[in-house]
C-alpha positions in Angstrom: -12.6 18.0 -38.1 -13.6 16.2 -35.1 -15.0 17.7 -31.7 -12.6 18.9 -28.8 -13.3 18.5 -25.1 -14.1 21.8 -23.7 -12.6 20.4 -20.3 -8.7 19.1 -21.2 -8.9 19.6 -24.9 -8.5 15.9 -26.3 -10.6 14.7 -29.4 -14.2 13.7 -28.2 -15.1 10.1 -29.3 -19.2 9.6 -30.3 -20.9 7.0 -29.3 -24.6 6.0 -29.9 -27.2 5.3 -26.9 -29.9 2.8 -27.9 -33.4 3.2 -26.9 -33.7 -0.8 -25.6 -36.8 -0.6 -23.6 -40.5 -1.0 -25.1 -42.7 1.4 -26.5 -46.1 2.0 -25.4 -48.3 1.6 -28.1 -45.7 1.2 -30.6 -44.7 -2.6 -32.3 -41.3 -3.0 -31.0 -38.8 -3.2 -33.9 -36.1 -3.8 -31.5 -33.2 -1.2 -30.1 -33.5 1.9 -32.2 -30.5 4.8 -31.9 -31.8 7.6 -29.8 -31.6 11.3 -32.0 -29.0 12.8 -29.9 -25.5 13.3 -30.8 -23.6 11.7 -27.6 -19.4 12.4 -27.0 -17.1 11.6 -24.3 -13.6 12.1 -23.9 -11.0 9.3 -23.1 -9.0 11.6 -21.1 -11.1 13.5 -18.7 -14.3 11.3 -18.8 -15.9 14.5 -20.0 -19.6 13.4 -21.0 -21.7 15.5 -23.4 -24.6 15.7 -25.9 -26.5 17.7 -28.6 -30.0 17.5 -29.5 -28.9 18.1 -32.9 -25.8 18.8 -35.3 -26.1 22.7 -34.7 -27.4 22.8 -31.4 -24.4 23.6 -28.6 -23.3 20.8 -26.3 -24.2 20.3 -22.9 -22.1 18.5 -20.4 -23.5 15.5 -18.5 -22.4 14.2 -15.4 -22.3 10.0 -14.6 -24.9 9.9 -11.1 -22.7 8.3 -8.7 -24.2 5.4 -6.6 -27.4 3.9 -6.6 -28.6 7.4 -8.0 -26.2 6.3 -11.2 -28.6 2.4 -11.1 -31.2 2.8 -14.1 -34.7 1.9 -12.2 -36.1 0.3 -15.6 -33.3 -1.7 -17.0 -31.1 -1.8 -13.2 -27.5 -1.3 -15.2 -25.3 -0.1 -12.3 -23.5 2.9 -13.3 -25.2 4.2 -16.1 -27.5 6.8 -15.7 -26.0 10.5 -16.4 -27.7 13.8 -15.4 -27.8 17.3 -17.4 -27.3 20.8 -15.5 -30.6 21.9 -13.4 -32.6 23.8 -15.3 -36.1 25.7 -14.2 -38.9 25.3 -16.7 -41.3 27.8 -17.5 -44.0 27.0 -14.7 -41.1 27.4 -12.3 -40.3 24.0 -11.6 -36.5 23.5 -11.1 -36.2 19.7 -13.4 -32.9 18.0 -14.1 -32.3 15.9 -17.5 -31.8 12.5 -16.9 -30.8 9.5 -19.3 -29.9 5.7 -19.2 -26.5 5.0 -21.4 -27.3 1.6 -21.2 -31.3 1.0 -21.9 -31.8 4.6 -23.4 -35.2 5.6 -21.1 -35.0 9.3 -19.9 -37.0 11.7 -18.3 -36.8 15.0 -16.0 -36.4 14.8 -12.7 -38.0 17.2 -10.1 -35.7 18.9 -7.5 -36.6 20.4 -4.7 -34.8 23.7 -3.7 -34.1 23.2 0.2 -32.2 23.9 3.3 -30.9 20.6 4.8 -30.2 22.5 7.8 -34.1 24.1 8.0 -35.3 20.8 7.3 -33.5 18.2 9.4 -36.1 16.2 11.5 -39.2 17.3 9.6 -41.6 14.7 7.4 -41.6 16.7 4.7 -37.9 16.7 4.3 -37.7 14.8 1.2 -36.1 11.0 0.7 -34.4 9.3 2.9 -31.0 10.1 0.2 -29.4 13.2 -0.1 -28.1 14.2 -3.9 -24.3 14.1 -4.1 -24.7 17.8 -4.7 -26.7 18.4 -1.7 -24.4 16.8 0.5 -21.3 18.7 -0.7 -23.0 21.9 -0.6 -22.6 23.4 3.2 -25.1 26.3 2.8 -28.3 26.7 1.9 -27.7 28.3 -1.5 -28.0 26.3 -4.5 -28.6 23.1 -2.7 -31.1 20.8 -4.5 -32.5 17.3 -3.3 -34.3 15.0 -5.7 -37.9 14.8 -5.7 -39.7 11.4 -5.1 -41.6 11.8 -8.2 -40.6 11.7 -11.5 -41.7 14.6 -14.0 -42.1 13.9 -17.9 -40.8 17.5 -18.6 -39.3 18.8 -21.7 -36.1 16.5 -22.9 -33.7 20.3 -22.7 -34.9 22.0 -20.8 -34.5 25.7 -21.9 
């Protein structure tokens, strides 16, 4: 029996994501399937994937924009994002994974008040997350951090 998309309820199709870029210290062997279990549904675009065969599955969304352009392999419209998660030290980190090259990594956010921090240095990048900008208030907005973080893959 086959998967079902928690959003509309259509079968879930799997699909493998191939690690393509080199490996530090490693003798490159060529593309090599990343572990996770990936699924997406032809009918909502619903985008998920599990760590492992009994682990739950946890929706992704496709970054829209340059935010979505892979900075190692630069495939347009491929990169997809995980929920915001906070990590034990208190750092608020986000999932993120190439479909097309396979690199991933956390991202830091930043909590912050566009509206506090308008016309200050220290505002962040020049971008504003997709989330930020749809967000009005100051709760729950989050703006991506100019540094990349090597956190856990799931964050728990």
């Amino acid at each position: 029996m086959g998967h079902q998309c928690p959003q509309c309820g259509d079968d879930l199709t799997g699909f493998r994501v191939k690690r393509r870029h080199n490996a530090w210290g490693a003798s490159v062997t060529g593309p090599r399937d990343r572990p996770e279990l990936w699924w997406e549904c032809g009918g909502c675009e619903w985008l998920g994937v599990q760590a492992a065969p009994e682990d739950p599955m946890r929706p992704l969304r496709r970054l829209p924009g340059t935010e979505g352009t892979c900075d190692f392999c630069g495939w347009e419209d491929s990169v997809a994002a995980g929920e915001p998660a906070r990590r034990a030290d208190g750092l608020l980190v986000q999932w993120i994974v190439c479909l097309t090259c396979g690199f991933s990594g956390s991202l830091r956010l930043r909590e912050s008040c566009p509206s506090r921090s308008a016309g200050h240095a220290s505002a962040g990048p020049a971008h504003r997350s997709t989330a930020e900008t749809q967000t009005t208030g100051c709760a729950g907005s989050v703006a991506p951090s100019t540094a990349r973080d090597r956190g856990p893959a799931f964050p728990a």
